[in-house]
N, C-alpha and C positions, 0 to 999 in steps of 0.2 A: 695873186693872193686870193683865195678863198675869203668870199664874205658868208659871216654865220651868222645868222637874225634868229633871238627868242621869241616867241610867241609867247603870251600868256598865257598861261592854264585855265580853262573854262570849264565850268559842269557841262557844257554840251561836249565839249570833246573828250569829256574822259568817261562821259557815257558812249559814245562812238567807240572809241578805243576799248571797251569794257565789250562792248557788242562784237569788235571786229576780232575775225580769224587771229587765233595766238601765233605767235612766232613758232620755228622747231625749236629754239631755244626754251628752258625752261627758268622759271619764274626766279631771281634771285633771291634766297631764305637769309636773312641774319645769323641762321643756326649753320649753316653750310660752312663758315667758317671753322668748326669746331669741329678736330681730327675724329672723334665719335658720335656716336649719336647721342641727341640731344639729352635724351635720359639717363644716360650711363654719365654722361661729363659731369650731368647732376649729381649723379651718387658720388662719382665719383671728388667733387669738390666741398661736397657734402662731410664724408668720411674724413679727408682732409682736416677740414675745419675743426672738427670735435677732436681728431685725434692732437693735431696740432695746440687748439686748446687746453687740453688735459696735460698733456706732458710740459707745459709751460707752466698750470698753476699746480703740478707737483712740485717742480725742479723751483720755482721762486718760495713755495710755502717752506722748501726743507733749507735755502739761504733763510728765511727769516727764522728758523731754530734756529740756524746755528751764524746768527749776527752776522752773514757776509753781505756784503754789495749785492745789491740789486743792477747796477747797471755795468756788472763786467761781468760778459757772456763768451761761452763757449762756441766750437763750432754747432755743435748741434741745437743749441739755443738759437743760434741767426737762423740756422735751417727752418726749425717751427717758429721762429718769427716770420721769416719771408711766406713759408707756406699757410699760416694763420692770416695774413694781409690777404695774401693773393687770391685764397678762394673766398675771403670774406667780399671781396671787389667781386667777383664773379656772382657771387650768391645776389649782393644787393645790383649789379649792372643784370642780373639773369630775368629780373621783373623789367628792366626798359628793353627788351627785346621786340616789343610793340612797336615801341619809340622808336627803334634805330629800322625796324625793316619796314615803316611809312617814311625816312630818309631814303632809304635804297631804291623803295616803289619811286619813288617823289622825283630822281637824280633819273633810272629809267624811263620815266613820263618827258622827263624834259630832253632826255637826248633824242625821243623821235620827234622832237619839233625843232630841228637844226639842217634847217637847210643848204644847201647846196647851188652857187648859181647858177650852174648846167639843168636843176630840175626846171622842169617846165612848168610856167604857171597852170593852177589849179584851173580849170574850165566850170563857173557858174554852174550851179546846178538851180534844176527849174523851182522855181516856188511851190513847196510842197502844199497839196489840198488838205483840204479843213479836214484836222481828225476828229472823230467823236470822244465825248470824254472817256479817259482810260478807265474810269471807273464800270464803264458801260462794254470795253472793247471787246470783243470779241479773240475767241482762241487763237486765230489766225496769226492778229496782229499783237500777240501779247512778246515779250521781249524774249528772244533767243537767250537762253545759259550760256555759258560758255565753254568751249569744248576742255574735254577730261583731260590731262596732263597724263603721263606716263607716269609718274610718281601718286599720282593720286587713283588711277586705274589700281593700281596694286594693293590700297586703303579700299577701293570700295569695294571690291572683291572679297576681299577677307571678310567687310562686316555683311555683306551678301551671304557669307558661307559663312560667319555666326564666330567666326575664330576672334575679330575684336568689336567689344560691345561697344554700340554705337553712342553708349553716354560716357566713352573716355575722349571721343574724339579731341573736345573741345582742348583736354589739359595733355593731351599726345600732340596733338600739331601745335599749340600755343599760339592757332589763329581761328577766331571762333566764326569768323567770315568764310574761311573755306572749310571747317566741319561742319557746316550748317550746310553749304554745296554738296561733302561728300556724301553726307547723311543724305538730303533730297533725292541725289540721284540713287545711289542706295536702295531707297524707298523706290523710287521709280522702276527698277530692273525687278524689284521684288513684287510689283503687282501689278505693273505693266504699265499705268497710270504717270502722265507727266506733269500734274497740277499744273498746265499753263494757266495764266489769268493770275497764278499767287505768284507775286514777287519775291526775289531773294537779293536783288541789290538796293541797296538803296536806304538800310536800314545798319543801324550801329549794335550788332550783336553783342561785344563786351561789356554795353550798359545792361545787361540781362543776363549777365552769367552771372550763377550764386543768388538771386535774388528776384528774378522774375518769372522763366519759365525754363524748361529742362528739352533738349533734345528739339531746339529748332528747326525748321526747314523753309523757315518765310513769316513772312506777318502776311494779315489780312488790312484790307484799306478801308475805311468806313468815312463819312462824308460827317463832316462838324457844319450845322447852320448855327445860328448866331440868334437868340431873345432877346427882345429888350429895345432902348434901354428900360431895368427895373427899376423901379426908384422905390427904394428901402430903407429904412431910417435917416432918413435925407441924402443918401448916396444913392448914385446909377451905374447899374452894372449892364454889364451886356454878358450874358448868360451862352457859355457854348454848349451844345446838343450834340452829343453823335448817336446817329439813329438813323434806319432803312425805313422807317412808316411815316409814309407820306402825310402830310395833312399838321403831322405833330408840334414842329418849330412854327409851324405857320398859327395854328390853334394858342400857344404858349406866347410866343408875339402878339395878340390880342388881347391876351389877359392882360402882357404889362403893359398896354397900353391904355387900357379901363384904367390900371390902376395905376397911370402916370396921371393921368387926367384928370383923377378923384382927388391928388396930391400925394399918392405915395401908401404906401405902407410899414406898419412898424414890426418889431420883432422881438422876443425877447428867447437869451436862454436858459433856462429852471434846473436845470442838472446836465451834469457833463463826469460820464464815468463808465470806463470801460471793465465788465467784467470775466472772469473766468471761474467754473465752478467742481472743481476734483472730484470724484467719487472713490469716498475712505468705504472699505470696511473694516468692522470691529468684531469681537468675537461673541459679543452678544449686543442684544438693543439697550442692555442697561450703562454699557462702558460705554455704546455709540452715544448714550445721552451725558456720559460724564463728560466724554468729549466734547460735545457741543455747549453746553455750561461753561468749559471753559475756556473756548473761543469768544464766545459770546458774552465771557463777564468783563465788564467795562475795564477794570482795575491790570487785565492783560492785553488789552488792546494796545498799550505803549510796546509792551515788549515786540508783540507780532507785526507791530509798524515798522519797528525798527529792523526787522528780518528783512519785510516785505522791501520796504523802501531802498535798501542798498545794494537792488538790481540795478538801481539806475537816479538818475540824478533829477529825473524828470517825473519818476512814479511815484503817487506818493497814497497810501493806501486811503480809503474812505470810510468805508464798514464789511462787515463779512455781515452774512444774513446763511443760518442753518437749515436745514429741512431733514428732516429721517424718514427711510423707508426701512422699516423693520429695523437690520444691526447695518444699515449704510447710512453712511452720512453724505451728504450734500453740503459745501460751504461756497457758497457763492462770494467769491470778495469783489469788490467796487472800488475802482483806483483812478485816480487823474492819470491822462499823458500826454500831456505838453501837443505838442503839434501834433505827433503822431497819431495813426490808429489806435495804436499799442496794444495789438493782441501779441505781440511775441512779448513784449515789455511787462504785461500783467503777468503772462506763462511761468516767466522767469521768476518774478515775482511771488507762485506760490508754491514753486518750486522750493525755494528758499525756506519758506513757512515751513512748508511738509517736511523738510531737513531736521528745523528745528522741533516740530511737534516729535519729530519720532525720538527722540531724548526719550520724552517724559512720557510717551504713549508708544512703548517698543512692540505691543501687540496691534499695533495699528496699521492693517494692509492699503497702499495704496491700490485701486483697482484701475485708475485713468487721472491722467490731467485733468482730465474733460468729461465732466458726465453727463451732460447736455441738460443741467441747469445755468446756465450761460445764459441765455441759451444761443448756440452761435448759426446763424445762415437756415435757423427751422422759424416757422412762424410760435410762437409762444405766450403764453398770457404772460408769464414773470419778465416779461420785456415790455408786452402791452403796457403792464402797471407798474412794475419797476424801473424802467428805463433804462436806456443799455445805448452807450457813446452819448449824443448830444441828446437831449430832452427840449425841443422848441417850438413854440406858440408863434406864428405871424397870424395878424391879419389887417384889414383894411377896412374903411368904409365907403362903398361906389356910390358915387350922387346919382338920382335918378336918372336924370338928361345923360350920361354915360350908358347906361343899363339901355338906356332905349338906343343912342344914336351909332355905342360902339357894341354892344353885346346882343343888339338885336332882340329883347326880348323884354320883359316887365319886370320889377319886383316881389310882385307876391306870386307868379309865376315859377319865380328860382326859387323860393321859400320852401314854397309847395311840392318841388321837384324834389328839391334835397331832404324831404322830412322823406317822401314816399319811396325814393330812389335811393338812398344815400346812407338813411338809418332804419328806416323801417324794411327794406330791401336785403339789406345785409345782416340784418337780426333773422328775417325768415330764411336764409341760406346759410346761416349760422358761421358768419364770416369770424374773423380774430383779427383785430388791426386793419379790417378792410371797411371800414366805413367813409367811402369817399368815391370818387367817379374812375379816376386812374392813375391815382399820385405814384404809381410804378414806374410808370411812362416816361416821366419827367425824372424821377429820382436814376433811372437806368441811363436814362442819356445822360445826365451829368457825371456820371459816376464813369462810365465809359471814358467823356472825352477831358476828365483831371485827376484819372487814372487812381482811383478808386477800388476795390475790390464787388464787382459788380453781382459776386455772390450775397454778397451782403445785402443788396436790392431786397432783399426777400425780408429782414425786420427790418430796413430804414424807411419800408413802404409803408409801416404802419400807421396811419395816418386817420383822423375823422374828421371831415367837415362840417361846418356850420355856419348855415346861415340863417336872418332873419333882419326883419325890417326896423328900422329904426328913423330916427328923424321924425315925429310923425306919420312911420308909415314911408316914405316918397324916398328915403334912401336905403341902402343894404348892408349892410355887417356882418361880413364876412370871416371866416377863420379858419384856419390850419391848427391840427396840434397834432406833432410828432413826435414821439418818444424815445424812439431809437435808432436817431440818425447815425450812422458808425463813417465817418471820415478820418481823415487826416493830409496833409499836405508835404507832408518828411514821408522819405519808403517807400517799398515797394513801387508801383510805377507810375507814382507822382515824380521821380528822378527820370523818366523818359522823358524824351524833346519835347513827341507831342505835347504828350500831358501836362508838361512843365509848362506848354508856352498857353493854354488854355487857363492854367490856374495863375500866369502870372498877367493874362487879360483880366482874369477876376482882383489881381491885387493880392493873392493871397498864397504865393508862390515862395516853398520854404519854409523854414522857423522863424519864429518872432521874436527879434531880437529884444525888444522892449519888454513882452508881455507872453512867456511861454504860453502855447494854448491858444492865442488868439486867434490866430490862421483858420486855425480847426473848427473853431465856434463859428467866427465869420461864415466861414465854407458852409455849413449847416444852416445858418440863415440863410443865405443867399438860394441853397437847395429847397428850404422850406418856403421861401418868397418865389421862387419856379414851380413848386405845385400849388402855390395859392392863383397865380394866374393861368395853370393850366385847370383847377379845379372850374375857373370860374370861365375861362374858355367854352370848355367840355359841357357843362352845365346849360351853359345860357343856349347852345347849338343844340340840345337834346329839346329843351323848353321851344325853341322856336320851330323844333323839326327838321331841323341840316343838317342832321348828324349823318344820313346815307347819301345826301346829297355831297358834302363836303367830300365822305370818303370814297366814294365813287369816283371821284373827279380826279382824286390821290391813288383811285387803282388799291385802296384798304377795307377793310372790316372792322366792325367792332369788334368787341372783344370783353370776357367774363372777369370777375375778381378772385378775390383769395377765397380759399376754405383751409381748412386743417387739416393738415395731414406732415408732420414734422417729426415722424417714429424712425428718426435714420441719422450718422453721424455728417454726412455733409453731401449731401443729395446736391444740394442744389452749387458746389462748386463747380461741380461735371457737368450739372446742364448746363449754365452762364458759359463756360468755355467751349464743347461745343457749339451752342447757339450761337454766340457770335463767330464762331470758326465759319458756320453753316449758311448764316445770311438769317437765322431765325430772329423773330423778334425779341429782346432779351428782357424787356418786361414781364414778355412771358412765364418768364423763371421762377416767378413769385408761385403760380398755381404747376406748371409743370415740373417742380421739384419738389413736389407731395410725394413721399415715398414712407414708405415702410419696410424696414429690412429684418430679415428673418434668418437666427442661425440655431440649428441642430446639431447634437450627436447621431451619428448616423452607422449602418454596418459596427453595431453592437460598441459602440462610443470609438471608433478607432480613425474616422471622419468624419469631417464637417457639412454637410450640406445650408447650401447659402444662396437666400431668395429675394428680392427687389420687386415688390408691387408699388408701380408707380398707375395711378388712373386715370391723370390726365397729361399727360404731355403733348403738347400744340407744335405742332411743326409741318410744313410743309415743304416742297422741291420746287416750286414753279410761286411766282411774284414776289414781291418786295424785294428784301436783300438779298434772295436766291439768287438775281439776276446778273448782281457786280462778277465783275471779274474773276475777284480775289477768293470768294466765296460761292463760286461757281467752281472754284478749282476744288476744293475741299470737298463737294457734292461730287463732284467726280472722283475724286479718291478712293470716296466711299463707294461707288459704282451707284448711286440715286441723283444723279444730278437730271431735270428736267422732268417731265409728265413718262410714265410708264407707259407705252406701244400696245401693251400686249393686256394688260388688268390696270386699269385707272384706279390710283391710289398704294399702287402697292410699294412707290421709291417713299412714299411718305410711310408707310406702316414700316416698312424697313428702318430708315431712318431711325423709327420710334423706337425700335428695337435695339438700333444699334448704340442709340443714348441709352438705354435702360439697362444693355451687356455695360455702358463704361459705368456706369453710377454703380455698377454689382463690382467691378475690377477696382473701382475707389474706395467703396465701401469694406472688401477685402483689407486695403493697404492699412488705411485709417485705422480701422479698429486693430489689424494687426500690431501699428506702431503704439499703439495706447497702452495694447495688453504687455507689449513688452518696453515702455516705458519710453519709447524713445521719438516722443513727438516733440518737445522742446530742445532737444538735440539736432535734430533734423532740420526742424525748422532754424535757429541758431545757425546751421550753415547753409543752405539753401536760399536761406530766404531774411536776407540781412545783408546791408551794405558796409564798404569796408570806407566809406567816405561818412568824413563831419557833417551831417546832415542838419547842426546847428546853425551853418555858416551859412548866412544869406546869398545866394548866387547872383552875381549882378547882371 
C-alpha cells in the first residue's frame, strides 16, 4: 500500500514553486467551468435576471387587481421563478470567484507535495552563501517571472497590437495578479526593457484596484527605519520613515532623543478642516456679489449645511469663505472629516450645494469643482493663513546640559541660527510656508510609510520654526507651527498592509470608534512632533558644522527650500509619483513641482496649444535611491538608469524632461475633467473603497 505524507505549505516553497518551470498543463480557472466565456455567461445571467424579474412583478401586480392567490402558480410562473433564483445565485456566487479559484490554486499546491515511497530522498543541498540585501541586488539575481502560458500569449499580443486596452485587463481576466503580469510583459516586448529589480509577486493587487493606482506592473520597495521613542504628551511613539537619504532617520532619532531627555514635548490641535473651493461664474460682477451675500449671510448657513452635510455622516460643514475676481466667484468651504482625509468627502459635499444653489441662481455657471482656492498640493498663502486639514503647534523645552551633551552645540548658538537661517533666510528668498530647515523631509517620509497622499507633502510642509532662550537664558524653547497638515487613517492607502502595519505601530490604525477624528489629529501631532526633532536635529548639526560631514559619511547633500510657484492644477501629484517610482528624493517635490501651466487658442481658435514651465526640478540617475533595485528598474524603463558614457548629465536632463512631458499629460487630463465636470465622478469610482472603513481591524 502506498504511503501518502502532507507536507505543510511554506512561503519558501511556494516561492520555489512560483520560480520553477510551469507544467505543459495549464493553470486551472474557476471560470473554466462555465460552457462560455466568462462575459457572455455574465450577460447572459444578467438578462435573465431582469427579464425573469419583470414578468413576475407584472403577472403578481395583475393577480392583485383581480384578488387571485398569490401562491398558485402556473407553469410559466415556476419557470421565471426557477430562472430568477438561479441567476440571482450566479450573479451574487460571480463576486466569490476569487474565493473559489485560491481553493483550486490551494488543492493543486497540495497535490505536488504527495509523495510516493519509490521517490527517492531529496539529496541536502549545500548551505547557500550570504546574499546581499535584495534591496541592493543586482539585475542578475533579481527573480525570474514566470513563463507565458499559451492562453496568456494570445492577451498579450493583442494588447501589443492595441486590439485590447490594457486598462480592461484587470475586470476581463477577473485576476488582477495576472493582468498586472500580462500588462508588464506587454510593456516589455513594447520597448524591449524587462524592469528586472521591480517585483511583481509578492504583492496583493485586488487591495488597489478602484482605489489606489491604475494599470499596475509591480510596486517599488523602499526601506522604513524606525524614530524614536518620541515622547509626546506623555506618550512614546516610535515613528516609521521610509526614505533613500541617508543620514535622515538617523538625524530624527537625535531629536527625539533631546527631547526625551528634556521630558517630552507637548502639542496641541487649533483647527481641523478640510477644504474645497468651486469656481462659479456669473453673468455679471453684480449677481457674482449677490451671490456671495447670500452664501455668506449667516441666516442660510443652516439651509447650506444641511445640503452639505448629507454627503456623508462624518462631513459636517464649517464655514464657506468668498473671494471675487471680476463675475467669478470663489467659495471656499471648510468641513470636518472624521478620520479620513476627505477630499473626496468634501467634493461630494459641494457638489450637493452647487445642486442646490442652482434652484435659486439658474444663471449660475459652474466652471470647476476646484478652482485652486483650496488651495490643493500648490504652495499657497490661503492655507499658510487659513489652514487646510490639521492646524498644529508642538513644541518643547531642551535643558541646557541636553543642547550641549546630545545636540552638540549651545543655546544662543541655535537662537542665532534660526533668526538668521530659518526667518530671516526665507524672507530674503521669498519663501511661503518655508520657514524652517526641512520639515519636508520628515513630513514625506511619514506620509510615504502610513500611506498618506505624498502630494500633499507640498502644504503639509508648511511649517515655521522658533526658537529662543528661556530659563534664564541656559534652556531652549523650541516650536513647530503647521497649518496645513492634510492626513487621515481610513482610504486610500492607509488600507494597504504596509501602511496599515506602520500606522497601527503608531496606534492610530483605522476609525475611531470612541471619538470620530481622533486618529486623524493624533497622526498630525505625532507628524508635527517628527519635524520638531528633525528641526532640532538639523539645526544644532548646521551650528556645530556636521552638517557635510554627517552627509558625506551617508553618501548625501544638502538640499534648498520652497519658493512659489503654484500656477498649475496638480503638478505636484506626477512629480511625488514618479520620484518615488524613480529612487528621487520625494521631499524634493515641495520645490520641483513649481510649475506653471499655459493654455492657448491656437491655428485661429481651432486648437489648443499647451505649456508646463516647471524651473526647478531636482533629480538625478546615479546615488541614493537610484541605486535599489526596484527603482533602478524604473530608470531603466525610461532608458536613463546610471551615469551617461557619452555627455555627463544628460540621463538626468532627460529624466527632467520626461517628468515635465508627464506633468504636461496630467495637466491635460485634469483640467480636461473639470471643464467637463466629471472630477467627482471619477474619482467616486476610482478612488473609493467598497469596504466599512469605520470598522476597526483587529
Amino acid at each position: 500500500m502506498d504511503v501518502r505524507r502532507r507536507l505543510p505549505p511554506s512561503s519558501a516553497a511556494a516561492r520555489a514553486r512560483r520560480h520553477a518551470k510551469p507544467a505543459p498543463t495549464n493553470q486551472v480557472q474557476a471560470s473554466d467551468a462555465l460552457p462560455l466565456p466568462i462575459r457572455h455567461t455574465n450577460l447572459l445571467f444578467s438578462a435573465l435576471f431582469a427579464a425573469s424579474l419583470v414578468f413576475l412583478m407584472r403577472r403578481w401586480r395583475e393577480k392583485v387587481r383581480l384578488s387571485s392567490p398569490l401562491h398558485v402558480v402556473d407553469l410559466a410562473e415556476i419557470t421565471a421563478i426557477v430562472g430568477l433564483v438561479a441567476s440571482l445565485i450566479y450573479l451574487i456566487s460571480f463576486f466569490g470567484i476569487a474565493f473559489v479559484q485560491s481553493i483550486v490554486s490551494s488543492n493543486d499546491e497540495e497535490d505536488d507535495f504527495i509523495l510516493s515511497p519509490a521517490a527517492p530522498a531529496p539529496t541536502p543541498a549545500p548551505a547557500p552563501a550570504p546574499k546581499l540585501c535584495s534591496l541592493l541586488s543586482s539585475t542578475d539575481s533579481a527573480e525570474k517571472l514566470p513563463e507565458v502560458t499559451a492562453d496568456d500569449e494570445e492577451i498579450i499580443a493583442s494588447v501589443v497590437a492595441g486590439t485590447t486596452p490594457s486598462y480592461v485587463l484587470e475586470s476581463k481576466l477577473g485576476d488582477c495578479r495576472r493582468a498586472a503580469g500580462i500588462r508588464r510583459e506587454a510593456l516589455r516586448r513594447t520597448t524591449g526593457r524587462a524592469m528586472e529589480g521591480l517585483p511583481l509577486d509578492g504583492f496583493d493587487y485586488a487591495s488597489i484596484l478602484g482605489q489606489c493606482c491604475e494599470l499596475p506592473v509591480g510596486y517599488v520597495q523602499l526601506p522604513v527605519g524606525i524614530a524614536g521613542p518620541l515622547l509626546l504628551d506623555g506618550r512614546q511613539y516610535y515613528v516609521p520613515m521610509a526614505t533613500t537619504e541617508g543620514c535622515l532617520v538617523a538625524s530624527t532619532n537625535r531629536g527625539c532623543k533631546a527631547i526625551m531627555e528634556s521630558g517630552g514635548a507637548s502639542s496641541v490641535v487649533f483647527r481641523d478642516g478640510m477644504t474645497r473651493a468651486p469656481a462659479l461664474r456669473m453673468p455679471s460682477a453684480r449677481r457674482a456679489a449677490e451671490l456671495k451675500a447670500y452664501v455668506e449671510e449667516p441666516n442660510n448657513f443652516e439651509t447650506i449645511s444641511l445640503m452639505f452635510n448629507k454627503s456623508s455622516r462624518f462631513a459636517r460643514l464649517q464655514d464657506v469663505h468668498c473671494a471675487l475676481a471680476g463675475r467669478n466667484l470663489y467659495m471656499r468651504f471648510s468641513c470636518s472629516t472624521g478620520d479620513a482625509m476627505g477630499m473626496n468627502m468634501v467634493s461630494k459635499g459641494v457638489q450637493n450645494v452647487l445642486d442646490y444653489l442652482q434652484r435659486d441662481f439658474p444663471d449660475m455657471g459652474v466652471i470647476s469643482i476646484s478652482g485652486n482656492f483650496c488651495a490643493d498640493k500648490k504652495p499657497a498663502a490661503v492655507n499658510w493663513i487659513e489652514g487646510r486639514g490639521k492646524s498644529v503647534v508642538c513644541e518643547a523645552i531642551i535643558k541646557e546640559e541636553v543642547v550641549k551633551k546630545v545636540l552638540k552645540t549651545n543655546v544662543p548658538a541655535l537662537v542665532e541660527l534660526n533668526m538668521i537661517k530659518n526667518l530671516a533666510g526665507s524672507a530674503v528668498a521669498g519663501a511661503l510656508g518655508g520657514f524652517n530647515a526641512h520639515a519636508s523631509n520628515i513630513v514625506s517620509a511619514v506620509f510615504i510609510a502610513t500611506g498618506q497622499d505624498p502630494a500633499q507633502n507640498v502644504e503639509s510642509s508648511h511649517c515655521i520654526t522658533m526658537m529662543e532662550a528661556t530659563n534664564d537664558g541656559k534652556d531652549l524653547h523650541v516650536s513647530v507651527t503647521m497649518p496645513s497638515i492634510e492626513v487621515g487613517t481610513v482610504g486610500g492607502g492607509t488600507q494597504l498592509a504596509s501602511q496599515a502595519a506602520c500606522l497601527d505601530l503608531l496606534g492610530v490604525k483605522g476609525a475611531s470608534m470612541e471619538s470620530p477624528g481622533a486618529n486623524a489629529r493624533l497622526l498630525a501631532t505625532i507628524v508635527a512632533g517628527a519635524v520638531l526633532a528633525g528641526e532640532l536635529s538639523l539645526l544644532s548639526a548646521l551650528a556645530a558644522g556636521q552638517l557635510v560631514k554627517s552627509h558625506m559619511k551617508y553618501n548625501r547633500s544638502g538640499k534648498d527650500l520652497t519658493k512659489l510657484w503654484g500656477f498649475n492644477a496638480h503638478a505636484s501629484n506626477i512629480v511625488s509619483a514618479v520620484f518615488i517610482a524613480t529612487g528621487q528624493d520625494p521631499a524634493q517635490n515641495v520645490e520641483s513641482s513649481h510649475c506653471i501651466t499655459m493654455m492657448e487658442a491656437t491655428n485661429d481658435g481651432k486648437d489648443l496649444h499647451v505649456s508646463v514651465t516647471m524651473p526647478s526640478i531636482e533629480v538625478g540617475t546615479v546615488g541614493g535611491g537610484t541605486q535599489l533595485a526596484s527603482q533602478a528598474a524604473c530608470l531603466d524603463l525610461l532608458g536613463v538608469k546610471g551615469a551617461s558614457m557619452e555627455s555627463p548629465g544628460a540621463n538626468a536632463r532627460l529624466l527632467a524632461t520626461i517628468v515635465a512631458g508627464a506633468v504636461l499629460a496630467g495637466e491635460l487630463s485634469l483640467l480636461s475633467a473639470l471643464a467637463a465636470g466629471q472630477l467627482v465622478k471619477s474619482h467616486m469610482k476610482y478612488n473609493r473603497s467598497g469596504k466599512d472603513l469605520t470598522k476597526r481591524v483587529p
